[in-house]
N, C-alpha and C positions, 0 to 999 in steps of 0.2 A: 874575547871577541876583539877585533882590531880596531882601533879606533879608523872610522871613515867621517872624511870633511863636507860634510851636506852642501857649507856652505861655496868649497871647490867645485861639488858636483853639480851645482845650480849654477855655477859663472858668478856669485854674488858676492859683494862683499860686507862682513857680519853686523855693519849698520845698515844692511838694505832697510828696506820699510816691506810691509805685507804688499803692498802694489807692483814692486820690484818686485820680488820673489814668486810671484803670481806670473805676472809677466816672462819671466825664464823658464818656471816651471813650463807655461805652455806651449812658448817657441820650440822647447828642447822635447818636448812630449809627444810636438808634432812630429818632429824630423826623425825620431828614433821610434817610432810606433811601428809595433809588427807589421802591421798590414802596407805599410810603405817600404818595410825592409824584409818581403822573405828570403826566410832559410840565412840570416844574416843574425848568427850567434854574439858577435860583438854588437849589434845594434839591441840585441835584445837583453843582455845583461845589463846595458848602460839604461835603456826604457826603468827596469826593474830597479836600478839605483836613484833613477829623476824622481819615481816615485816613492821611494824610499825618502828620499831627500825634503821631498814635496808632503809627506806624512808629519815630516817632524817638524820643518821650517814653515811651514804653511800655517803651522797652529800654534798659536801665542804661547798658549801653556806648557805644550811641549817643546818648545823653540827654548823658553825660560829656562826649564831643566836641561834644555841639550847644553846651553852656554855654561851651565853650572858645573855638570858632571859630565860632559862628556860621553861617553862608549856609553856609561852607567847610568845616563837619562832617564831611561825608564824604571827605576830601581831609585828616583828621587825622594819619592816620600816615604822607603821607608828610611835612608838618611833621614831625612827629616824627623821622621818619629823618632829616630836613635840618640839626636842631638838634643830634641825636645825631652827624652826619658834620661837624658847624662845630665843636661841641668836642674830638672828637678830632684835627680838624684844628688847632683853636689848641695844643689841647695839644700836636700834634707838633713846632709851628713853635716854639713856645715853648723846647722841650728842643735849639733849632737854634740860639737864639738872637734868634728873629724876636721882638718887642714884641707884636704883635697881629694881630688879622684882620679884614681888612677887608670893603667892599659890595663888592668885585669878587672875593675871592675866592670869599665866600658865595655869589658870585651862579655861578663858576665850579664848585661844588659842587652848586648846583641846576641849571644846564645840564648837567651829564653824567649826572644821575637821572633829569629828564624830558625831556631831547632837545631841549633848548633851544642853537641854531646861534646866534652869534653876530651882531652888526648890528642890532640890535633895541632896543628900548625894554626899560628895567627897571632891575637894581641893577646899575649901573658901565656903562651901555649896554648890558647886554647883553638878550639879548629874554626878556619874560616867562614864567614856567615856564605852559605849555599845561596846562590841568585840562577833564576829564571831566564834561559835563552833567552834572545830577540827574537820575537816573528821576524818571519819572510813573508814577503807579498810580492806574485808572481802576473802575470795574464796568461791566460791562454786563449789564444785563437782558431773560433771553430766555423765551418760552413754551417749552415742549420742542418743540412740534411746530416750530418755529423751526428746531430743530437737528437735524430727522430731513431735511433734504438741505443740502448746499454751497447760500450765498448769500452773496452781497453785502448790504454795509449802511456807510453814513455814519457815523461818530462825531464826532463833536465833543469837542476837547479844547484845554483853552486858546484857544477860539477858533480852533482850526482844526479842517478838514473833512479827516478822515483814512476813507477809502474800504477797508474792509476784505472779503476774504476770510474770511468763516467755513465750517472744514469742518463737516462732520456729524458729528453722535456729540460734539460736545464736552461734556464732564460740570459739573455743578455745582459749582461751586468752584475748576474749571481755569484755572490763569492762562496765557495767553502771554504773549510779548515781542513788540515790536515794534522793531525795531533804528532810533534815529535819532529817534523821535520824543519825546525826551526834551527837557528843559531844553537851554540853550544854553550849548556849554564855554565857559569862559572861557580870554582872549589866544590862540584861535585854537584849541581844543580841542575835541573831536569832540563830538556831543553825546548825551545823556542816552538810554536807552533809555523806551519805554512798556509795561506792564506791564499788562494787563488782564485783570481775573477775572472770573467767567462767574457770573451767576446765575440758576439755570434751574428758575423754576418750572412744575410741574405741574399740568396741571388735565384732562388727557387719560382720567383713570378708568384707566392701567396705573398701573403700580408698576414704577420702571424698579429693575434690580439690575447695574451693571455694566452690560454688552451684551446682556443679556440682558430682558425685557419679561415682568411678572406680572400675570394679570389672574384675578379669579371668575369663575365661570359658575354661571350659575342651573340647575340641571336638572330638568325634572319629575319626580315621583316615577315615573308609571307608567312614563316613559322608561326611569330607573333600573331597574326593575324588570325591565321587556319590551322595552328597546332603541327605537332610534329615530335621529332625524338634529333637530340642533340647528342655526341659521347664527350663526355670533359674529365680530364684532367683532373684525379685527385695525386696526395700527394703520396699514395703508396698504388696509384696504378689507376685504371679508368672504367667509369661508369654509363650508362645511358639512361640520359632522361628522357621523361615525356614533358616536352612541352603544351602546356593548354591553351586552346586557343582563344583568342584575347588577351596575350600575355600582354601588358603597361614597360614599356622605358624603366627599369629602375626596378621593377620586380623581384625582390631575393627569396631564395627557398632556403632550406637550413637540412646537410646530409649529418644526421646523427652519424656519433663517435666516427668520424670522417676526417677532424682536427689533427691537433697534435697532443701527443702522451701528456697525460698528466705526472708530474715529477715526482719521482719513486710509488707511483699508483700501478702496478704492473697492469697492461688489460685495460687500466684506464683512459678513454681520449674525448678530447675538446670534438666541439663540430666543426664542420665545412658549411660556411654562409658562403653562397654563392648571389653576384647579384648580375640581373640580365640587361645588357648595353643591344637596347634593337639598331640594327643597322638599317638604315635608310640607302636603298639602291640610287648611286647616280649614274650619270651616263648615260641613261634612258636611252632606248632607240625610238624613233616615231610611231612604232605599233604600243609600245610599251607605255606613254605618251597618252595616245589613243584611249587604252584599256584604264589606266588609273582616271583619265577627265569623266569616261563613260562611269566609273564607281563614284566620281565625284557628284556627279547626278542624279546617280541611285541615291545614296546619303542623302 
């Protein structure tokens, strides 16, 4: 894997403090965010490296081992375990009599941790310890109505054309995994997973809640008043209701599995709460006037 400079790709320089680093990360998150740059491929690789960036320097722990090792960051502890198993190993050999430790035994201490068989290139001939791709972590940008059935879609990452299954219902902010499409192990190690979060804007006129799908309704006064039949807007097509009369300002009714899909529930969906906004007529004409004073008298 190539070594990349988090700390170049943030603007910062390696004594920032977490305030700094927070601060770039967001300026630079704004500016290069899909939804302010479509169809702009260069804006969207560099988004994917801010937070790339913003994963590793943003978190103390991992910030630690990035400064230590480099590319090999994430692959810190088990260095660590390898160094801590070399000096208790010296020190055993020491109390036996042995002078020192050598590349083969080191190297016999790293093949029995990560499964390294022997016959192979590395320290004392023996073959190199096998390491774990990096994740990727990607976004993808979707309309909602995008996500109210299962489809296919292409993604591109790193230059390659990764052919995805989306189910329905998946939520704003949802990451999945994709197993394999990560970085590439090194000395023969599996590779990296990809990790992709979902972002799902709205522009449908519902209000999604969960599984569940909010929308207003307008209702006329005299409806309210004397009942009536209203058609609304759901979100796979349209309904008619009976309005009763007496309907109240603010009144909500509830259309069973009317919502939105539940995620990977095939068949299964949220309701439609609908709540009713009575319109009050103005502009009145003087007969109109007339007729509501006279009901005001009746009351």
């Amino acid at each position: 894997m190539d070594y990349i400079d988090y700390y170049k790709v943030l603007g910062v320089s390696k004594g920032a403090d977490e305030k700094a680093i927070k601060k770039a990360y967001r300026k630079l998150a704004r500016k290069y965010h899909p939804d302010l740059n479509p169809n702009d491929k260069a804006a969207e690789i560099k988004f994917k490296e801010i937070n790339e960036a913003n994963e590793v320097l943003g978190n103390a722990e991992n910030r630690k081992k990035y400064d230590e090792y480099g590319k090999d960051w994430q692959h810190a502890e088990a260095f660590e375990k390898a160094k801590k198993e070399q000096a208790q190993y010296s020190s055993r050999a020491g109390s036996q009599g042995r002078s020192s430790f050598g590349d083969d035994d080191f190297s016999d201490f790293f093949s029995s941790m990560f499964g390294g068989q022997g016959g192979g290139s590395g320290f004392g001939g023996r073959q190199q310890v096998r390491f774990r791709g990096q994740d990727f972590n990607a976004s993808l940008s979707l309309d909602l109505r995008d996500v109210y059935e299962t489809h296919k879609r292409t993604l591109t990452v790193n230059g390659k054309n990764i052919r995805l299954t989306i189910p329905a219902g998946v939520k704003d902010g949802q990451t999945i995994k994709i197993k394999g499409y990560g970085g590439e192990g090194a000395n023969g190690g599996p590779k990296g997973d990809l990790n992709i979060t979902f972002v799902i804007k709205n522009k449908s006129g519902f209000q999604r809640d969960g599984d569940n799908l909010l929308k207003t309704v307008d209702v006329d006064l005299y409806d309210a008043v004397l009942g009536g039949e209203h058609i609304v807007e759901t979100f796979d097509g349209k309904v008619k209701l009976k309005i009763k009369a007496g309907t109240e300002n603010g009144t909500q009714v509830r259309l069973k599995a009317k919502g939105f899909p539940v995620y990977k529930k095939d068949g299964t969906f949220g309701d439609l709460i609908l709540t009713y906004k009575v319109r009050i007529p103005t502009s009145l004409s003087a007969k109109e006037k007339e007729l509501f004073q006279e009901l005001k008298k009746q009351r």
